[in-house]
N, C-alpha and C positions, 0 to 999 in steps of 0.2 A: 657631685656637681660637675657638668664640662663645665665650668667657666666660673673657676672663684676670683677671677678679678671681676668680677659682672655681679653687683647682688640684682640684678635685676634680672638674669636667669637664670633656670627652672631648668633645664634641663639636664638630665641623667640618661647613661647608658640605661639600654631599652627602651627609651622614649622611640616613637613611631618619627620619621623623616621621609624626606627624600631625596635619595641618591644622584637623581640626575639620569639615571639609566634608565631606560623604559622598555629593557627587557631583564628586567629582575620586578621580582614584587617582594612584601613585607620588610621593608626597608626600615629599620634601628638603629637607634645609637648605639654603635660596639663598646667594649670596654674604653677604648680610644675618643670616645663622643663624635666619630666618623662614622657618617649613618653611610652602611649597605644592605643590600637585599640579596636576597637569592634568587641566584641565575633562572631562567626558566629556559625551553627548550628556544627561546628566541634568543638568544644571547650570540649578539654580534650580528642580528637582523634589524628588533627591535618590535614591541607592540605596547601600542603608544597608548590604548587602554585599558590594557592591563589584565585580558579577558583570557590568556593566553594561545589568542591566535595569532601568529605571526602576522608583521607589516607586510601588505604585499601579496597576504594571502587572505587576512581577515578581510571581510564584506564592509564593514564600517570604525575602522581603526581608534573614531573619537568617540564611541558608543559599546561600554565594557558588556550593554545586555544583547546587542547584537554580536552572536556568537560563529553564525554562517561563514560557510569560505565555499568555494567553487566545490562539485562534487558532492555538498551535501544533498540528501534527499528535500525534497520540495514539493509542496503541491500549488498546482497553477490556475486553482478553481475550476480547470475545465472537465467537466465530467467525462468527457470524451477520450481524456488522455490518463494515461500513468505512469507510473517512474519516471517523474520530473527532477531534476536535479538544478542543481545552482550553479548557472554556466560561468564563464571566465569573468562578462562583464556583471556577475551579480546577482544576472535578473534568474526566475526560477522558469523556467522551459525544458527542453529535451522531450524525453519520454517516447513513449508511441501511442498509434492512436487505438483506441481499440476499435473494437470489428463492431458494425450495426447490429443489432438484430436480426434475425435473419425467419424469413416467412415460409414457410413449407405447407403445399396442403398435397394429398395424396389418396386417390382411387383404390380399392383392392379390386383390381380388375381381371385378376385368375383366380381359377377354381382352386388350386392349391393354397391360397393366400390368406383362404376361410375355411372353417373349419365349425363341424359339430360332435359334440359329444353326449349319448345319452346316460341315463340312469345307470346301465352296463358296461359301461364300458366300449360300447361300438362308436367308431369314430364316422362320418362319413364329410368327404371333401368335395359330396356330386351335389348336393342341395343347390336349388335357384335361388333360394331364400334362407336366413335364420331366424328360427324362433329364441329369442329372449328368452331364457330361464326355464320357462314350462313351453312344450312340446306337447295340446290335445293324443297325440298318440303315441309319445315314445316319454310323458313325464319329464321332468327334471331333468336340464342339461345344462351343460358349460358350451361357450364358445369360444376361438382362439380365432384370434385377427392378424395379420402381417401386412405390413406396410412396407414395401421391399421399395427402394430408389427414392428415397427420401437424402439420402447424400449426409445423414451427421455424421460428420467424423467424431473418431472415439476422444472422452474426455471432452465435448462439449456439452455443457449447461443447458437443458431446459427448462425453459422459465416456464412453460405453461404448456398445454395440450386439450385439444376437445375431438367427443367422435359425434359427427350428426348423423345421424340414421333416417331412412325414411321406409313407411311403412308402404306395404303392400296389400295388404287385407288388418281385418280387427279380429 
């Protein structure tokens, strides 16, 4: 019992207290009925709710579930942007923006940039036209298309692609 001249209290070393210090947490009564806690890395700064983010650094010092300090990562609902971070006063910003979408359409307008291949193996790069898959007179072929100055640079994402053809006879 700290206090046998007191029968009116209850308390015993290990009982839960508070020290006074608000940069220590789990604060007891010592063998001594002198309640302390232990240090935490705020000690001699102070963090007043106890979340252990330093005063001064923590985002909301009287709110232990707000855990934020400057520098953490953040998002700022803007679709537009990323790697937002939690700037000095708080708020969540920084980032960059990312790049639009970007539209490309492109002509194969040289003979070298098409390409037919028949049943044999004969390639030929002189055609005015190509036949889709079957060729009336050379059967079954493949075609190869290049779209040369189209400008992506490497390691960008295509989200999507289409080729429209038009025809020239049936």
């Amino acid at each position: 019992d700290c206090d046998d001249n007191d029968p009116g209290s209850s308390a015993q070393p290990g009982d839960g207290g508070e020290d006074g210090d608000d940069a220590t947490v789990n604060e007891k009564k010592n063998k001594n009925c002198n309640c302390a806690g232990t240090p935490t890395a705020c000690t001699g700064i102070g963090d007043a709710d106890g979340d252990g983010i330093c005063t001064g650094t923590d985002c909301d010092d009287r709110n232990a579930a707000i855990t934020t300090k400057p520098g953490d990562a953040c998002d700022d609902g803007n679709p537009n942007t990323s790697g937002e971070v939690i700037q000095a006063d708080c708020s969540c910003g920084g980032g960059t923006i990312k790049a639009p979408p970007v539209r490309a359409c492109a002509r194969i307008s040289d003979n070298k940039d098409d390409a037919e291949e028949d049943g044999d193996g004969n390639v030929s790069l002189s055609s005015t036209d190509l036949e889709l898959a079957n060729d009336p007179k050379d059967g079954d072929q493949a075609i190869g298309l290049r779209f040369a100055g189209l400008g992506i640079p490497p390691g960008a994402a295509i989200t999507g692609a289409y080729l429209q053809f038009t025809v020239d006879e049936n």
